[in-house]
Structure formats: structure tokens, C-alpha cells
N, C-alpha and C positions, 0 to 999 in steps of 0.2 A: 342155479338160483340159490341165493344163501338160507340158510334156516332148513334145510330140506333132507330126507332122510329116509330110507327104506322102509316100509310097514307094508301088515297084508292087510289089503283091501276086500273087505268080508262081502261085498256086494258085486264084484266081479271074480271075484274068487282066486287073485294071484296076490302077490310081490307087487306095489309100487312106487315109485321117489313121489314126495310130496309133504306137506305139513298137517301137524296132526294137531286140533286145539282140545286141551280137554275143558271141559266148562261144568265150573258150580251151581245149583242153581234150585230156587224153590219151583217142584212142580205138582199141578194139581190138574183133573181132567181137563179144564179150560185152557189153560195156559202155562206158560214157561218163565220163571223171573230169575234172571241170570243174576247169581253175587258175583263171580268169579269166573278170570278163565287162564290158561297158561298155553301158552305152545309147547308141545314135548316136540324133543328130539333124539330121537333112540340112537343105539350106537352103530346103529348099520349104516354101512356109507354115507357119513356126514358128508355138509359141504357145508364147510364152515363158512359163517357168518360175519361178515366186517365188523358192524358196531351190532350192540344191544338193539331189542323190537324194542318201542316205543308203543306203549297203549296207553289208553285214558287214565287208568287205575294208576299208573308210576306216573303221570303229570301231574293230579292231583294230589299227592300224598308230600 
């Protein structure tokens, strides 16, 4: 799968391929309001990606 990349998974406890999004955002007890997000892709075993992701945020701009 493109975009996809080695990371340790802190809630299973190992190493695994997958995508990782980091996300900005105002929070307060109640709720969560997202400004921002990016997908990281670390340097451990890429699998490079054909074209650029597409989000909201680059179609509006």
C-alpha cells in the first residue's frame, strides 16, 4: 500500500507498516477541533507512493 511506513505501535507493543496522521487541533474537556493534519512517513521501510494524498485543506487553498 502506498504511503505506508514502519512505526511502533504503543498499544500493541511491537513494530508495524501502516500510516501515521499527526493532527493539530484546539482541545478542551468536551471536545476536539481539528486545524490541521499531515500524514508522516518515517524513513523505515517506505513504500513509496505514486502521486501526492489529496485532502480538503490542499483543494481549498
Amino acid at each position: 500500500m502506498a504511503g505506508v511506513s514502519s512505526h511502533f505501535d504503543h498499544l500493541t507493543g511491537r513494530t508495524v507498516m501502516g500510516q501515521q496522521v499527526l493532527a493539530l487541533g484546539y482541545a478542551t474537556e468536551e471536545t476536539f477541533l481539528p486545524l490541521d493534519n499531515q500524514i508522516y512517513i518515517s524513513s523505515k521501510k517506505i513504500q513509496e507512493q505514486a502521486t501526492d494524498f489529496y485532502v480538503l485543506q490542499n483543494l481549498i487553498k
